[in-house]
C-alpha positions as YAML, in Angstrom:
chain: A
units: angstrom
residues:
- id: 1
  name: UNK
  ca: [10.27, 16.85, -5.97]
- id: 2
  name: UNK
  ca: [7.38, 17.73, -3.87]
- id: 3
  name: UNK
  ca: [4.44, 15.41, -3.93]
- id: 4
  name: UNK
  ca: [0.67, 16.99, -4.83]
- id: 5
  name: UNK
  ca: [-0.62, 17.51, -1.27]
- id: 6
  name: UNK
  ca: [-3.66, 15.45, -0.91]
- id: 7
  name: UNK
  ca: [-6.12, 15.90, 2.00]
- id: 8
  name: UNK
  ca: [-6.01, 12.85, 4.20]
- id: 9
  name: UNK
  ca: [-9.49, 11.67, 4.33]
- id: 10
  name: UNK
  ca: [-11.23, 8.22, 4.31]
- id: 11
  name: UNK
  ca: [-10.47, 7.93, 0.80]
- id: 12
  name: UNK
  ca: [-6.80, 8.68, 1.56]
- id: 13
  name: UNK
  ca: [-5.17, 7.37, 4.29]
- id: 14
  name: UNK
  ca: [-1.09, 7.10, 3.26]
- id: 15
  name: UNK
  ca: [-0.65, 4.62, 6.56]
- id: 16
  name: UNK
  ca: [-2.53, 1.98, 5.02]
- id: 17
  name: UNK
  ca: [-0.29, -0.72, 3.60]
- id: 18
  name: UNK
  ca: [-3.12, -2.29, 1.40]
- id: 19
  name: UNK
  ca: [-2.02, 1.20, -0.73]
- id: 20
  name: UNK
  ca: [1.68, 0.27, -1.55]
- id: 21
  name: UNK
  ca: [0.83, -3.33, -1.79]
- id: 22
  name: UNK
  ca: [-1.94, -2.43, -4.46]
- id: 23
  name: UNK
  ca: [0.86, -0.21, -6.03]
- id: 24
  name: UNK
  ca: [4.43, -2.18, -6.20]
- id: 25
  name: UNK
  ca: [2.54, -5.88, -5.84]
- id: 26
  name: UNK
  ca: [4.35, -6.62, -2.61]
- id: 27
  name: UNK
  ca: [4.45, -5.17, 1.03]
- id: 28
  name: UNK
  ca: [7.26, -2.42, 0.53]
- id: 29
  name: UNK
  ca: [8.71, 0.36, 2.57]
- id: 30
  name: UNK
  ca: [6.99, 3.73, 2.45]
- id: 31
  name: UNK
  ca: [6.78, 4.55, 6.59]
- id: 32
  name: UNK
  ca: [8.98, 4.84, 8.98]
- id: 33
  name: UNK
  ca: [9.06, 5.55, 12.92]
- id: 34
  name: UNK
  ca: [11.16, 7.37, 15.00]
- id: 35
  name: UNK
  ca: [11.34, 6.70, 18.95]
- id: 36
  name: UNK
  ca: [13.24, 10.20, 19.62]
- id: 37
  name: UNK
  ca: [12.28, 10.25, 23.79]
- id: 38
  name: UNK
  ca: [12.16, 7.81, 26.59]
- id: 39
  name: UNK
  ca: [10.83, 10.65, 28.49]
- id: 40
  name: UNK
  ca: [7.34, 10.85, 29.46]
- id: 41
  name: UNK
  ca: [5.49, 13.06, 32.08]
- id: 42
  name: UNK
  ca: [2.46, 9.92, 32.36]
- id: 43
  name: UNK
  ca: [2.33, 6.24, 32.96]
- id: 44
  name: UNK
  ca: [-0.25, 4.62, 31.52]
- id: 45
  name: UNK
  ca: [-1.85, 1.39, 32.06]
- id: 46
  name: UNK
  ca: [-2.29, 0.56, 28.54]
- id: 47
  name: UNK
  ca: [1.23, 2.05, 27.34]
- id: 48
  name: UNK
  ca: [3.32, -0.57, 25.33]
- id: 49
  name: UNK
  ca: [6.27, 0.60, 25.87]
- id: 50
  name: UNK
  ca: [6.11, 1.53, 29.60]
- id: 51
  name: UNK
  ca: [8.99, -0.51, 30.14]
- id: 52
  name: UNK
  ca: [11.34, 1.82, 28.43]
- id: 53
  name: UNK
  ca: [10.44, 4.95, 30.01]
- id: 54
  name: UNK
  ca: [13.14, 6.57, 32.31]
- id: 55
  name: UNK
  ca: [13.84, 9.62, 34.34]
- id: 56
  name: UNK
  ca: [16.84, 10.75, 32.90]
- id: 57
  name: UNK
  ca: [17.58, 9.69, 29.02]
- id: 58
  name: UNK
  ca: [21.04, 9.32, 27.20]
- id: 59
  name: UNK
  ca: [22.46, 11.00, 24.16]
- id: 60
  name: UNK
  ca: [20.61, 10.51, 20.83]
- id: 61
  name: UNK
  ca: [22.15, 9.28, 17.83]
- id: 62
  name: UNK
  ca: [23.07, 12.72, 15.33]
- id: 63
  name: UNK
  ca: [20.17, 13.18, 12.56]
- id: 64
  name: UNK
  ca: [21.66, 13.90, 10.56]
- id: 65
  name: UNK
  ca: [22.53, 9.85, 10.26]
- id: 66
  name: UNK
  ca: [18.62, 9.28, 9.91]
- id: 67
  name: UNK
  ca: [18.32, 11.46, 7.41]
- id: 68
  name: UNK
  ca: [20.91, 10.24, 5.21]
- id: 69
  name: UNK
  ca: [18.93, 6.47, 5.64]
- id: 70
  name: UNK
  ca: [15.48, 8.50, 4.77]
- id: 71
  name: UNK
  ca: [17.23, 9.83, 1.46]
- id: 72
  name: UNK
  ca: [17.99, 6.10, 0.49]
- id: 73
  name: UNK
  ca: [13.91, 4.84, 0.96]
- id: 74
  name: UNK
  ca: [12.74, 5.67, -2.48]
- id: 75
  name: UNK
  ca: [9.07, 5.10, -2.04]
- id: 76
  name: UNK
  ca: [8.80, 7.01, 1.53]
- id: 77
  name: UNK
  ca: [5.45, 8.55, 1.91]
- id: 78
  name: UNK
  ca: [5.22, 8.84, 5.61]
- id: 79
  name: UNK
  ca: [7.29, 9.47, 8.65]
- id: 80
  name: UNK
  ca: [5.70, 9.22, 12.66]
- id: 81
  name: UNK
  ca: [7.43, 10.48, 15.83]
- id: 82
  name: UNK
  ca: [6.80, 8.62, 19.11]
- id: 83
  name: UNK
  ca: [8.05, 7.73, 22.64]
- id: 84
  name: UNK
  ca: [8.04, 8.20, 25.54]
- id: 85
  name: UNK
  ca: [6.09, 11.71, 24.76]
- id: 86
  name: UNK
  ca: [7.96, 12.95, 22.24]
- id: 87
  name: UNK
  ca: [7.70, 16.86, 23.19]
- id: 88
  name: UNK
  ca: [8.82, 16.19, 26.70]
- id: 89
  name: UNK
  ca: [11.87, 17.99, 25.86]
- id: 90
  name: UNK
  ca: [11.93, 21.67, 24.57]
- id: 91
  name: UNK
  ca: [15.41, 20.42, 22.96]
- id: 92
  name: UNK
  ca: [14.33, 17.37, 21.32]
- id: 93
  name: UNK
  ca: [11.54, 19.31, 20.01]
- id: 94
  name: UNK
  ca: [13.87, 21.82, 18.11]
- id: 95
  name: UNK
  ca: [17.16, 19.60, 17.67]
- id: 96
  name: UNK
  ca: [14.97, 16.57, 16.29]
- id: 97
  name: UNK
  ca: [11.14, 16.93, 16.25]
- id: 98
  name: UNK
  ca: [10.90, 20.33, 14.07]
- id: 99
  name: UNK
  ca: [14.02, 18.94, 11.44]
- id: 100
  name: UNK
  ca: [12.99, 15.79, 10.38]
- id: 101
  name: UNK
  ca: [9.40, 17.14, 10.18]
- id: 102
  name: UNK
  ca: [10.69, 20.16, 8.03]
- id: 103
  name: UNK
  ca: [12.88, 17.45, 6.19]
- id: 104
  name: UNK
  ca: [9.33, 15.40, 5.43]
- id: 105
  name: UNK
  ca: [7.39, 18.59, 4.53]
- id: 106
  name: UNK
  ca: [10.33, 19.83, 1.62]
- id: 107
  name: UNK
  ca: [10.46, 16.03, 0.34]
- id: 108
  name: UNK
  ca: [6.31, 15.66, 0.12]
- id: 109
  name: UNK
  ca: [5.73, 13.12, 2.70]
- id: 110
  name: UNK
  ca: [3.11, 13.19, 5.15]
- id: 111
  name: UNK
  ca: [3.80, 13.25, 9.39]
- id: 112
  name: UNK
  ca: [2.26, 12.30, 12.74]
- id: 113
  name: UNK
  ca: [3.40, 12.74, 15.76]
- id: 114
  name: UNK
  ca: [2.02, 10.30, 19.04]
- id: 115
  name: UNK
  ca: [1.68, 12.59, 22.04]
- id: 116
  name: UNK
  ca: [-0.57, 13.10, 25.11]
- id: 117
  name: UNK
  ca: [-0.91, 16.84, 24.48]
- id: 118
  name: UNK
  ca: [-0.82, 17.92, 28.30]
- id: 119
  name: UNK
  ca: [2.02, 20.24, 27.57]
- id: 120
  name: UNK
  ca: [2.39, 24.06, 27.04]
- id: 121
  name: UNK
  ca: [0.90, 25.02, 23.64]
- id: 122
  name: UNK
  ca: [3.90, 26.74, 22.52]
- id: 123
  name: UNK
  ca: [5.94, 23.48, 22.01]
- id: 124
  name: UNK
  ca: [2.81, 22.15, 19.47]
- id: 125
  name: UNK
  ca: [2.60, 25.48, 17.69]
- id: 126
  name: UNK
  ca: [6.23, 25.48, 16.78]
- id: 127
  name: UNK
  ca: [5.83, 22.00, 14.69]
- id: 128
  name: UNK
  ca: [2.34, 22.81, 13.30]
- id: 129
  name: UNK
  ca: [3.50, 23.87, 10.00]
- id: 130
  name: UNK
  ca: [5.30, 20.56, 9.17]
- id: 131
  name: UNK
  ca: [2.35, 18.44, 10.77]
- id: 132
  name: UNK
  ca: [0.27, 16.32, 9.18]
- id: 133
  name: UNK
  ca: [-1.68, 14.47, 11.97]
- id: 134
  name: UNK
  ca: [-1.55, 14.84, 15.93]
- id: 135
  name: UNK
  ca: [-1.98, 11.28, 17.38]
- id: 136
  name: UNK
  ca: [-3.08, 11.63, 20.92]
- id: 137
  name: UNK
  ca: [-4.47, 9.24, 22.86]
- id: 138
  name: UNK
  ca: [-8.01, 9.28, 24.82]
- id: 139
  name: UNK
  ca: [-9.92, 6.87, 26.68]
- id: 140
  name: UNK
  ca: [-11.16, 9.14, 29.47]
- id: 141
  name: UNK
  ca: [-14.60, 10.12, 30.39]
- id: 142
  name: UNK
  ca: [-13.41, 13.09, 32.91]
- id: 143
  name: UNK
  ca: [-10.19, 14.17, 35.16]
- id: 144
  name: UNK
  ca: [-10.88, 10.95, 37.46]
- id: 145
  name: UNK
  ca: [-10.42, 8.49, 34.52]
- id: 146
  name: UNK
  ca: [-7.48, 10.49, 33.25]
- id: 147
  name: UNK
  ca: [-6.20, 10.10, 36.73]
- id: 148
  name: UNK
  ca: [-6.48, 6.52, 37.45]
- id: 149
  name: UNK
  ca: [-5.75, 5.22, 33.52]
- id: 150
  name: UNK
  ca: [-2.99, 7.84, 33.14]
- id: 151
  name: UNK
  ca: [-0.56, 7.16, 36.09]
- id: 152
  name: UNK
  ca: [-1.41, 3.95, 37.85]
- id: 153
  name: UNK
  ca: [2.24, 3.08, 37.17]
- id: 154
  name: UNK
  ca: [3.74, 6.37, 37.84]
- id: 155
  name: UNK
  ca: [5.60, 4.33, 41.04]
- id: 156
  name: UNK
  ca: [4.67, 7.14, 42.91]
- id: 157
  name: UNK
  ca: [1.67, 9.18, 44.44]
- id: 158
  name: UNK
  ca: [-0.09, 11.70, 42.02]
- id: 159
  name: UNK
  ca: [-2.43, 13.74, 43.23]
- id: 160
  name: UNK
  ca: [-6.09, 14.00, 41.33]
- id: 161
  name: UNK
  ca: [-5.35, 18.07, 41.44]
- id: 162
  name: UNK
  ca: [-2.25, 17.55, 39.30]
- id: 163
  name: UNK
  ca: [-3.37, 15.31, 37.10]
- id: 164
  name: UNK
  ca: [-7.01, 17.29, 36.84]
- id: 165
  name: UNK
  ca: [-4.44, 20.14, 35.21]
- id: 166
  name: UNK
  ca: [-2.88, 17.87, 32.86]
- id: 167
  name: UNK
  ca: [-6.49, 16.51, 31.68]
- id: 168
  name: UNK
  ca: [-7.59, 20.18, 31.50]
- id: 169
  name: UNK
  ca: [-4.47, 21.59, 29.58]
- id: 170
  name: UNK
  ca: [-4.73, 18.55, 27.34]
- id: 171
  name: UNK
  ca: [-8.62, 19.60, 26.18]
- id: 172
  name: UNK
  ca: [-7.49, 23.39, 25.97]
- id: 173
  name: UNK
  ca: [-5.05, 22.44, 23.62]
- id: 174
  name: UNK
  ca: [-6.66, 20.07, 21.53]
- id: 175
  name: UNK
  ca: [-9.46, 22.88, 20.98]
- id: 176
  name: UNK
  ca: [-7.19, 25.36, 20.76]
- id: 177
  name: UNK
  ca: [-5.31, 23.34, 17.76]
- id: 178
  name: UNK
  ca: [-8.07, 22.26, 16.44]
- id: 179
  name: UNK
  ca: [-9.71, 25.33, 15.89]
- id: 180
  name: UNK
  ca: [-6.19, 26.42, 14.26]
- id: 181
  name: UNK
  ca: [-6.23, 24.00, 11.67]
- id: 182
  name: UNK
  ca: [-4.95, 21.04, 13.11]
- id: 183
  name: UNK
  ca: [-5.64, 17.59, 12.19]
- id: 184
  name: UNK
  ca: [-6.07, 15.80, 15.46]
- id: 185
  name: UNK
  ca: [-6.44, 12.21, 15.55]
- id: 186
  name: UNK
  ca: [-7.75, 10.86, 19.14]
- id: 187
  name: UNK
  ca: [-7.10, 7.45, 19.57]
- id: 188
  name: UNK
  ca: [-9.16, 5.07, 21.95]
- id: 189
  name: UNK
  ca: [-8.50, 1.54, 23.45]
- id: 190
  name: UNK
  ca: [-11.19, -1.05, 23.47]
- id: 191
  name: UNK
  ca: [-10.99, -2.70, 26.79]
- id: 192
  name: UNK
  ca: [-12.73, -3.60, 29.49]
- id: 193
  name: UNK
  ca: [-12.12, -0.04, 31.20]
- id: 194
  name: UNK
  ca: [-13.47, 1.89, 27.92]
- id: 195
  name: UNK
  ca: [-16.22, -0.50, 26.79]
- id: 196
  name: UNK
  ca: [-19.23, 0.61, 28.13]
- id: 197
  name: UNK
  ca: [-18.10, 4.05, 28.42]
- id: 198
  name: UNK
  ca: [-17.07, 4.15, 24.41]
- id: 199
  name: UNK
  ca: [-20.28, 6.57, 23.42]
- id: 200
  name: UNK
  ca: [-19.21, 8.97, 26.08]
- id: 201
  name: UNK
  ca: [-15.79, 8.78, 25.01]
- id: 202
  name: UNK
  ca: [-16.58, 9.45, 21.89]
- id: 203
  name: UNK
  ca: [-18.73, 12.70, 22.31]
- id: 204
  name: UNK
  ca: [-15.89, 14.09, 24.16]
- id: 205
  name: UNK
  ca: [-13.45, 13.67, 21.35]
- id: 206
  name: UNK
  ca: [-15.94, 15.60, 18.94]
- id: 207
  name: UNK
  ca: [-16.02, 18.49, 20.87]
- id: 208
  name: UNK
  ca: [-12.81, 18.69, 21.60]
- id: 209
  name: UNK
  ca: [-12.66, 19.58, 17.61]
- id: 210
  name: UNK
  ca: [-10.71, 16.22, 16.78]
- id: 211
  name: UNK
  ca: [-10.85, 15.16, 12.76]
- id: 212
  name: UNK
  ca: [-10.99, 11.36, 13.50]
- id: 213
  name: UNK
  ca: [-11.21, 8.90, 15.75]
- id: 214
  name: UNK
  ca: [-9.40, 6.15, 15.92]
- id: 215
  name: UNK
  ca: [-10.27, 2.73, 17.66]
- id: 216
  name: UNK
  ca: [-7.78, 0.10, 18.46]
- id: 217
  name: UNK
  ca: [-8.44, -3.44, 20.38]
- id: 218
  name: UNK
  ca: [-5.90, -3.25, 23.28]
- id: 219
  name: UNK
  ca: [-3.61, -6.32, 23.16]
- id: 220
  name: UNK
  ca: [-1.31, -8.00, 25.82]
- id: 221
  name: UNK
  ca: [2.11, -6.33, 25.18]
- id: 222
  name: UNK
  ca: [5.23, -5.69, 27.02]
- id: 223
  name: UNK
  ca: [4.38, -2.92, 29.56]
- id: 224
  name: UNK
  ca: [0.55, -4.03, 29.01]
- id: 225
  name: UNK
  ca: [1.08, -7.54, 28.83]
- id: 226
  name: UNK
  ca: [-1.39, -8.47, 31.90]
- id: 227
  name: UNK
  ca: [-4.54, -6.07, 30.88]
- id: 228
  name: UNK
  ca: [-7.62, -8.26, 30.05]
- id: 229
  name: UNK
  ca: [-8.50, -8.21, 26.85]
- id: 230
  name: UNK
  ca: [-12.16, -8.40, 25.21]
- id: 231
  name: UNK
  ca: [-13.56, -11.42, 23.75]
- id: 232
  name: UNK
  ca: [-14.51, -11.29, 20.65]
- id: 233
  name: UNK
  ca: [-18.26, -10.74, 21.41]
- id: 234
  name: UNK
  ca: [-17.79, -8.13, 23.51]
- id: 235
  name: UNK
  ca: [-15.32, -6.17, 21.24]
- id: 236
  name: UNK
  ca: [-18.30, -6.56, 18.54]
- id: 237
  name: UNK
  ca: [-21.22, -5.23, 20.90]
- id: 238
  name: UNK
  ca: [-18.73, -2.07, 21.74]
- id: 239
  name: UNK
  ca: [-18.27, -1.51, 17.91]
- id: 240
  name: UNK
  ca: [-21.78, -1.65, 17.19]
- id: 241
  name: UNK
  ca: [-22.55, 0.35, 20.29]
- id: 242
  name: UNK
  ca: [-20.33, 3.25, 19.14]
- id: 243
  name: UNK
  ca: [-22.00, 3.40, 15.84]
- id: 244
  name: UNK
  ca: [-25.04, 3.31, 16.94]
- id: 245
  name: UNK
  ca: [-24.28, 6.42, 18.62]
- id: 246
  name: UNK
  ca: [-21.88, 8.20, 16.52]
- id: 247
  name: UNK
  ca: [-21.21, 11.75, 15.19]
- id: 248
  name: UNK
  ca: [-21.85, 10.39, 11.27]
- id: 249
  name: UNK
  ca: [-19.47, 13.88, 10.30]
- id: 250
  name: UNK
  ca: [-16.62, 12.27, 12.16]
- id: 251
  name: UNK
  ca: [-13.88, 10.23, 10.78]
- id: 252
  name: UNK
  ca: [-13.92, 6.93, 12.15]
- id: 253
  name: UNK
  ca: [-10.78, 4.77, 11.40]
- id: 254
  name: UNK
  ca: [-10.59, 1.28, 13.16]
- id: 255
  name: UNK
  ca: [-7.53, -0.21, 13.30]
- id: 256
  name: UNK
  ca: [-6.04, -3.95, 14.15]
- id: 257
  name: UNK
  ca: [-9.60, -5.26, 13.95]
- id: 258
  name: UNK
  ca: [-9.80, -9.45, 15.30]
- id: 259
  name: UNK
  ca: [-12.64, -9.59, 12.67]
- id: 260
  name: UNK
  ca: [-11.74, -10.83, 8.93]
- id: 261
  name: UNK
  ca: [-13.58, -11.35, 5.52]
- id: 262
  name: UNK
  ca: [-12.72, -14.96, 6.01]
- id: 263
  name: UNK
  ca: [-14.73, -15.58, 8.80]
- id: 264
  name: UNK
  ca: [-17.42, -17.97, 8.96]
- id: 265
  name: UNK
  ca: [-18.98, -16.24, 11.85]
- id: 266
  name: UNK
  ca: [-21.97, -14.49, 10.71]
- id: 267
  name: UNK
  ca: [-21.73, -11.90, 13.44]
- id: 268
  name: UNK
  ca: [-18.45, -11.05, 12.06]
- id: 269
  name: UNK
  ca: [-19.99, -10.67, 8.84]
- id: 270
  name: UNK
  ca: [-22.56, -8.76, 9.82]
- id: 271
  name: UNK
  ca: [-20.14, -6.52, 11.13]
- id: 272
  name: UNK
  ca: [-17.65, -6.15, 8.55]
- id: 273
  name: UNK
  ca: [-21.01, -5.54, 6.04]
- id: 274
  name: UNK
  ca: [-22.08, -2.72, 8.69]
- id: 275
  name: UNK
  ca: [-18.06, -1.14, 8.56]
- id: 276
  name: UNK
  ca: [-18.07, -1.38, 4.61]
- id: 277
  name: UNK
  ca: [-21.34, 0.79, 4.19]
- id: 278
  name: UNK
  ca: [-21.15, 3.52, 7.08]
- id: 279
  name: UNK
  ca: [-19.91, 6.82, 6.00]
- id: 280
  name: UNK
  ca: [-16.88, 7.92, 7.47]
- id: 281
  name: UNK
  ca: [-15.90, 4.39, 8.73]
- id: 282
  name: UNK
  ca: [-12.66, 2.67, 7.82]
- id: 283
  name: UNK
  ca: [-11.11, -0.64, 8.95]
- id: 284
  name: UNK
  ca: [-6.87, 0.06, 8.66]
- id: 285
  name: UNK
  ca: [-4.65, -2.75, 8.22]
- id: 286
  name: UNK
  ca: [-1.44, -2.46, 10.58]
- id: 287
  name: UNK
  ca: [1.29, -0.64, 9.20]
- id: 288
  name: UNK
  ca: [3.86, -2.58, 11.51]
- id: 289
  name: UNK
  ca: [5.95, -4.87, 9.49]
- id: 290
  name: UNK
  ca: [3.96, -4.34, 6.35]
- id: 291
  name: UNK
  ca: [5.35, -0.87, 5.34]
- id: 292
  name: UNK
  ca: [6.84, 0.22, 8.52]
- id: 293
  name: UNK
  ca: [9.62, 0.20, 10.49]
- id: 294
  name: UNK
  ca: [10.53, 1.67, 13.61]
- id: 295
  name: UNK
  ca: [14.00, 3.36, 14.60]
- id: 296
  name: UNK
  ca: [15.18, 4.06, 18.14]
- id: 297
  name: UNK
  ca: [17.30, 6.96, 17.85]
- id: 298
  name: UNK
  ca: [19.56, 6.34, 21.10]
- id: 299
  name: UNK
  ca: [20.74, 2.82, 19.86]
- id: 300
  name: UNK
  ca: [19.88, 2.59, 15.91]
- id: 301
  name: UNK
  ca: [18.19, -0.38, 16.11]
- id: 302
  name: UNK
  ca: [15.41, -1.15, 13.76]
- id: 303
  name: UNK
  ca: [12.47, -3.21, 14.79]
- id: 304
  name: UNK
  ca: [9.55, -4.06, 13.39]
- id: 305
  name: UNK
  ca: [7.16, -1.85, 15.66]
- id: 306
  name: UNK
  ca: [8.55, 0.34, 18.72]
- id: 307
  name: UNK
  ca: [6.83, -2.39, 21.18]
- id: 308
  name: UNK
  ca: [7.59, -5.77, 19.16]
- id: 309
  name: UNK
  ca: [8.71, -8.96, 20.88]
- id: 310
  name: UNK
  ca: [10.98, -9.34, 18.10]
- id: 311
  name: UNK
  ca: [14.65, -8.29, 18.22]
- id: 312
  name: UNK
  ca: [16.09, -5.60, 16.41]
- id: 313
  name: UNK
  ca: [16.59, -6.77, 12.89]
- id: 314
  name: UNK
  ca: [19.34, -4.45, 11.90]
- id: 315
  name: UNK
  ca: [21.40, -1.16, 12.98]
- id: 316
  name: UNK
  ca: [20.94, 2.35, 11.46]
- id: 317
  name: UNK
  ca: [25.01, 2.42, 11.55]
- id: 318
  name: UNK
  ca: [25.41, -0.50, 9.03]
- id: 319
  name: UNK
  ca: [22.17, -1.12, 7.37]
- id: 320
  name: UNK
  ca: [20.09, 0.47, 4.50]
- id: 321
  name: UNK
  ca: [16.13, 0.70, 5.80]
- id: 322
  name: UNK
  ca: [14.97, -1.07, 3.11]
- id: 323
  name: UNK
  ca: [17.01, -3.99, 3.10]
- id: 324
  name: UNK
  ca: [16.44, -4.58, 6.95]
- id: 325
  name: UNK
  ca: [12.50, -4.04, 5.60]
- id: 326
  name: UNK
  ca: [13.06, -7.51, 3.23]
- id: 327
  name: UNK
  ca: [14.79, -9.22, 5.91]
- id: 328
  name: UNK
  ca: [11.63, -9.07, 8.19]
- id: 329
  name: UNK
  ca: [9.35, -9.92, 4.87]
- id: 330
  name: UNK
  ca: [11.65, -13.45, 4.91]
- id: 331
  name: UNK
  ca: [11.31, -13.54, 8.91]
- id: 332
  name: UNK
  ca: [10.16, -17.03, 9.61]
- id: 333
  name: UNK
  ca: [7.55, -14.87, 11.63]
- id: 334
  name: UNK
  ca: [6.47, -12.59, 9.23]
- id: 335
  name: UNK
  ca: [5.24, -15.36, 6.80]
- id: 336
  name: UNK
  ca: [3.02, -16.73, 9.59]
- id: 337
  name: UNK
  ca: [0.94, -13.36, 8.90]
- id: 338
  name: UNK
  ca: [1.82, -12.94, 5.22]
- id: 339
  name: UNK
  ca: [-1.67, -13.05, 3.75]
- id: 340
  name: UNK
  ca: [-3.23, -10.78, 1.49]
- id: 341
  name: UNK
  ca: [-7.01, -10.65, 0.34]
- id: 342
  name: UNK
  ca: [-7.59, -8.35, -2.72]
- id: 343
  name: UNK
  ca: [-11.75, -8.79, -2.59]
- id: 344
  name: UNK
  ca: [-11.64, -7.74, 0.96]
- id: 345
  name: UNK
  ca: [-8.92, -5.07, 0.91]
- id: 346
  name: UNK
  ca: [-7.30, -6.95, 3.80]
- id: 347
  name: UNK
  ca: [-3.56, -7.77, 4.84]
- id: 348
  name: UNK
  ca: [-4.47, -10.17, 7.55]
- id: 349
  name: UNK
  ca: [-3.97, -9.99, 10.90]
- id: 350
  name: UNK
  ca: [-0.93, -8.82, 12.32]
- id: 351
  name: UNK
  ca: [1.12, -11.15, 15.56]
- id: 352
  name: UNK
  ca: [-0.84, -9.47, 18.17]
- id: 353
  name: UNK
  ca: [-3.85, -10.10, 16.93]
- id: 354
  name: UNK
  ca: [-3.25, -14.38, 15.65]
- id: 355
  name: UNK
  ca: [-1.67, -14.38, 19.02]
- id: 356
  name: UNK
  ca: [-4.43, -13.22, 21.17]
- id: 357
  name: UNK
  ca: [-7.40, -14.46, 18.98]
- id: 358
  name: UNK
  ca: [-6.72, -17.02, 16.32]
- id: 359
  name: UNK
  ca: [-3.35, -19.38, 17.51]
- id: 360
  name: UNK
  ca: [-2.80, -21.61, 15.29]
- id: 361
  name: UNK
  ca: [-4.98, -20.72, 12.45]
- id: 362
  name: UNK
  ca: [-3.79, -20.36, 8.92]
- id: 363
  name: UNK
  ca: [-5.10, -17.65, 7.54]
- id: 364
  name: UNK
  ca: [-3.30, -18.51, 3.43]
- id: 365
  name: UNK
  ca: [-5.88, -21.08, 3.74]
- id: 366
  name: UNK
  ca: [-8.61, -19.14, 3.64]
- id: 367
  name: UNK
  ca: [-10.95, -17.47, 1.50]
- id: 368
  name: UNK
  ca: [-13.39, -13.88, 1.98]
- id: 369
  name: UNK
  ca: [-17.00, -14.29, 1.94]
- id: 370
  name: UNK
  ca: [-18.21, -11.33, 0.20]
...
């Protein structure tokens, strides 16, 4: 049976584990990933999973398989599509992409798809009906950033015409889809690169039509694993800074956040005060190993996120989603995170984030200042 269709909004954002923990009283399957293309046409600096990109790609697994594992999650409620960009290929795109989106659409369960957008229009028009959100990514200030971000590990020469077309097609079409109805979510990194350039950034994404922005700390990971990272006061001056200058009619969702209730850092509470009481602001807690899993349709294996350190924890051949979902909740690794504030709304940080910012630290141990 169809769900009620629900706008997604700041008040509803069906990513969010704090929602199925709030509902079932424990972290619980309701999202799942596909990685349906190794393929991309881009190389980016900050890409996690650079490192499995390829020319030419093998044979996927049938979906028919991935369906049958969707039927058997009974509190599904969303469903993303990554890569490698995942329209790269016209065929994935109708064997795969349009299917499983369809297959969400008839069951009630809201979609996103990750994608650079720098493709022909057609191949976005032919999944717009089953689409929920279009995740792109942006942290580009003109052609020349989009250039040098974009395919400084192409391991070859790219010319700034050719990739001055892709950065053109890539605002066409987010206008273009925009202005059709589509909810485009434009994701930027916080880095040294997009820092002081964050305002700008921002402006751009408005204009291009995009329904939220969303703002992620870049973390040292696989492909990205040498990128500096911000400190902690410099990831709070760029926050501030891009509220300061904000469109206040523009979605803001922050996600992965270093910056906790707990804290006993007053600039971190006068942040999180500042994030609680703007309009249109939202701090997200990482879906990753909390109501998420990711598949990788060429081998079946299930991970925890599409760029995790940790090995696959089961096999779409031989293993129901959800119990490969409670074998990560009894991961030695998975308790090391496994905190939960209910004052705060908070899950915690995820491993990238105690990793980079707080080694060590046990956060069961300690208690929101609200």
């Amino acid at each position: 049976m169809n769900r009620t269709w629900t706008e997604l909004s700041p008040s509803y954002d069906p990513w969010d584990p704090i929602r199925s923990l709030r509902q079932y009283g424990r972290h619980t399957l309701t999202s799942v990933e596909f990685t349906v293309s190794n393929l991309c046409n881009m190389r980016c600096e900050h890409c996690a999973v650079g490192d499995t990109l390829v020319m030419q790609e093998g044979p996927k697994l049938p979906l028919a398989d991935a369906l049958r594992k969707l039927d058997e999650v009974e509190h599904l409620e969303t469903i993303s599509i990554t890569g490698g960009e995942p329209t790269f290929s016209v065929k994935t795109v109708k064997d795969y992409m349009v299917p499983l989106l369809r297959y969400a659409h008839e069951r009630g369960v809201r979609t996103q798809i990750n994608s650079n957008l720098t493709l022909d229009l057609e191949r976005y028009e032919w999944i717009a009906p089953y689409l929920d959100v279009m995740h792109i990514s942006f942290n580009y200030t003109n052609a020349e950033d989009f250039h040098e971000v974009g395919f400084v590990r192409s391991g070859r020469p790219v010319g700034i015409k050719s990739a001055s077309r892709l950065y053109e097609r890539m605002l066409e079409n987010a206008a273009a889809l925009s202005k059709g109805g589509m909810f485009i979510s434009a994701e930027s990194m916080l880095n040294t690169r997009t820092q002081d350039h964050i305002a700008q950034i921002h402006r751009l994404i408005v204009e291009m039509g995009c329904r939220r922005h969303e703002v992620h700390p870049m973390y040292p990971s696989s492909f990205a694993s040498n990128l500096p990272i911000l400190s902690l006061d410099q990831m709070r001056e760029t926050i501030h800074r891009l509220l300061d200058s904000r469109d206040p009619d523009m979605w803001i969702l922050l996600g992965t956040l270093p910056f906790f209730a707990c804290s006993s850092s007053e600039e971190d509470q006068m942040l999180l005060r500042r994030l609680r009481n703007e309009p249109n602001v939202t701090v997200r807690n990482d879906p990753d190993g909390r109501n998420r899993l990711n598949v990788n349709m060429f081998t079946g294996d299930i991970y925890v996120t599409d760029f995790a350190d940790v090995p696959a924890l089961g096999n779409l051949s031989n293993d129901r989603l959800e119990e490969v979902f409670d074998r990560w909740i009894q991961h030695p690794l998975s308790r090391t995170v496994d905190c939960h504030c209910p004052a705060a709304a908070c899950c915690g940080p995820n491993l990238l984030v105690a990793n980079s910012y707080y080694p060590g630290e046990d956060f069961t141990r300690r208690k929101a200042i609200i």
